[in-house]
C-alpha positions as CSV (number, residue, x, y, z in Angstrom):
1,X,0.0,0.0,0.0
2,X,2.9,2.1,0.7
3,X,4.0,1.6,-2.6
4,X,0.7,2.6,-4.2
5,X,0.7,5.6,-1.9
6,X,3.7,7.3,-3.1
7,X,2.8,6.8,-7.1
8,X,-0.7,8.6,-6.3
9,X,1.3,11.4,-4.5
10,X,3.7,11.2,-7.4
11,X,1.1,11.4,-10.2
12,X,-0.9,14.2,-8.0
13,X,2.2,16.2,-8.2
14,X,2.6,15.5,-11.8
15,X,-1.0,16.4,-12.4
16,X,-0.5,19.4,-10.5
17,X,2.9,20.5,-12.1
18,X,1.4,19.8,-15.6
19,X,-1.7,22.0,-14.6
20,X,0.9,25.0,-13.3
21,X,2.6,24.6,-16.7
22,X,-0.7,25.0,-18.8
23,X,-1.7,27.8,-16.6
24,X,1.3,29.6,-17.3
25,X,1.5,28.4,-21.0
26,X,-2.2,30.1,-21.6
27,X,-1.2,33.5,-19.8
28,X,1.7,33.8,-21.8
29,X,-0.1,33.2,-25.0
30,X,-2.4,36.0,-23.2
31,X,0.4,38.5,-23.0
32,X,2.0,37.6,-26.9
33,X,-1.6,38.3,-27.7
34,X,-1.7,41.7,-26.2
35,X,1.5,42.6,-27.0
36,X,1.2,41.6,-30.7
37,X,-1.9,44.2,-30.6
38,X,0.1,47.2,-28.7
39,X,2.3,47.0,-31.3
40,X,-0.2,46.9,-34.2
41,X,-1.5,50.1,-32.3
42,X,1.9,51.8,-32.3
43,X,2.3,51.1,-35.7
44,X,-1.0,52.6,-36.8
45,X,-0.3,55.3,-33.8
46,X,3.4,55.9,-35.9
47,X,1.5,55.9,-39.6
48,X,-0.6,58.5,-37.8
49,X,1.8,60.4,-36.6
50,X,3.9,60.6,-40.1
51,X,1.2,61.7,-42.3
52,X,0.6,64.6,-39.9
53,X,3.7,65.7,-39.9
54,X,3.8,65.5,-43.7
55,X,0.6,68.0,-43.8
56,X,1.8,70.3,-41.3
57,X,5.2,70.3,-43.5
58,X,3.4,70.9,-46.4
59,X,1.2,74.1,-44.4
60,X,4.8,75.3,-43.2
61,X,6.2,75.6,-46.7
62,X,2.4,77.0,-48.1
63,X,2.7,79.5,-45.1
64,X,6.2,80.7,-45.8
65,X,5.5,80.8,-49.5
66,X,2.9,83.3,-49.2
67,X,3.6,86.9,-49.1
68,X,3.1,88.5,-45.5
69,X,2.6,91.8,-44.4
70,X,5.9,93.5,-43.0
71,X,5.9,93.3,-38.9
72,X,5.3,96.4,-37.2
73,X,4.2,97.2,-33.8
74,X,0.5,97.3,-32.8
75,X,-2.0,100.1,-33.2
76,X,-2.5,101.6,-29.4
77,X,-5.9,102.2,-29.2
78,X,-6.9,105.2,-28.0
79,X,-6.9,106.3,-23.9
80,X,-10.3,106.8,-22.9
81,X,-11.5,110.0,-21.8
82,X,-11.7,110.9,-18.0
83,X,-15.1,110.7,-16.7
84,X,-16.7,114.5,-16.7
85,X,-18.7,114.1,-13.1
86,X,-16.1,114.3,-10.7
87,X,-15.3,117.7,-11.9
88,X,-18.6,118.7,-12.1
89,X,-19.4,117.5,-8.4
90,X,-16.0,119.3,-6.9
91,X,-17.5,122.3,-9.0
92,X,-20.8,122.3,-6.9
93,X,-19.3,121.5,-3.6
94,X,-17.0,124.3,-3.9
95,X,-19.8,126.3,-4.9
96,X,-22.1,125.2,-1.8
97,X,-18.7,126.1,0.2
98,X,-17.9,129.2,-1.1
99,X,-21.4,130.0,-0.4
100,X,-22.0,128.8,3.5
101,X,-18.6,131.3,3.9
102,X,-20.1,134.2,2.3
103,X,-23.1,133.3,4.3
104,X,-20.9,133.4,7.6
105,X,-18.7,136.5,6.9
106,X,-21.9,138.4,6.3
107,X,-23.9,136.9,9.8
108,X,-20.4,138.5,11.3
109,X,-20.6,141.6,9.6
110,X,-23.8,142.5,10.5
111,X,-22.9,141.1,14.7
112,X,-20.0,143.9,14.8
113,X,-22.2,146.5,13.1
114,X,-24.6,145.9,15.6
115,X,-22.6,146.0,18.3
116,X,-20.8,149.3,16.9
117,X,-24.3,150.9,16.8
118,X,-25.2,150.9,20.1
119,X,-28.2,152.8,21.8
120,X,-26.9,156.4,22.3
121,X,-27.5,157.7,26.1
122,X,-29.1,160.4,27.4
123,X,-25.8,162.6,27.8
124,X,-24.5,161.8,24.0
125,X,-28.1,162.6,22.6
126,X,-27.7,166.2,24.5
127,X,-23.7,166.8,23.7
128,X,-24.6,166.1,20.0
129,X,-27.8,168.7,20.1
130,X,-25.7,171.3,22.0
131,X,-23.0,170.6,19.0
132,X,-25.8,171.2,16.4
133,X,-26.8,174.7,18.2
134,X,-22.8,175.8,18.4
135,X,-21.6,174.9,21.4
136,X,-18.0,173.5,21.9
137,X,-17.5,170.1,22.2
138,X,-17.2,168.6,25.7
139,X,-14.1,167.8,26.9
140,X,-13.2,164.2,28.1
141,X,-10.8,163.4,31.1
């Protein structure tokens, strides 16, 4: 029985290495099979990439063939004009200012004429009537 054992195990192990083997066989034919078509793609991606470069040689030579305006700087376009209100609001606020000071030198002007023009007494109303008729002046002191 011993002897039966060991070929079992022995043709197990076969039976396993043999599957391994088939395993690997199919993954490799796997990997030709995508490599085969990455290349098929870099070809097609390389025929791609050669006409292109044909046209845009042929658009190159077109483009330098054809007569082109001389270089020159570009045309400044004109400044814009400063806006007209702020001028116009600084013209009235000066105006309201100029106005409120007028305003306030006159109020001040009419205070100290006021206070220049005070009631005359009783003795200044008689000194200036005695003036009028010719008498002298009264003396101060």
């Amino acid at each position: 029985m011993k002897r039966w054992l060991g070929l079992v195990l022995l043709l197990a192990v076969a039976l396993l290495v043999v599957w391994a083997g088939y395993q690997g066989y199919a993954r490799l034919r796997a990997l030709e099979g995508r490599v085969a078509a990455l290349e098929t793609r870099v070809q097609s991606q390389e025929e791609a990439l050669k006409a292109l470069a044909e046209r845009v040689g042929r658009l190159e030579g077109e483009v330098f063939k054809a007569p082109a305006p001389p270089l020159s700087l570009p045309e400044v376009p004109p400044a814009p004009g400063a806006p007209a209100w702020p001028y116009a609001v600084g013209v009235v606020v000066a105006a309201v200012l100029l106005f409120f000071l007028l305003q306030l030198l006159r109020d001040n002007r009419r205070q100290e004429e006021a206070r220049g023009q005070e009631p005359p007494s009783q003795e200044s109303l008689e000194a200036s009537r005695m003036e009028d008729e010719g008498a002298p002046p009264p003396r101060k002191g």
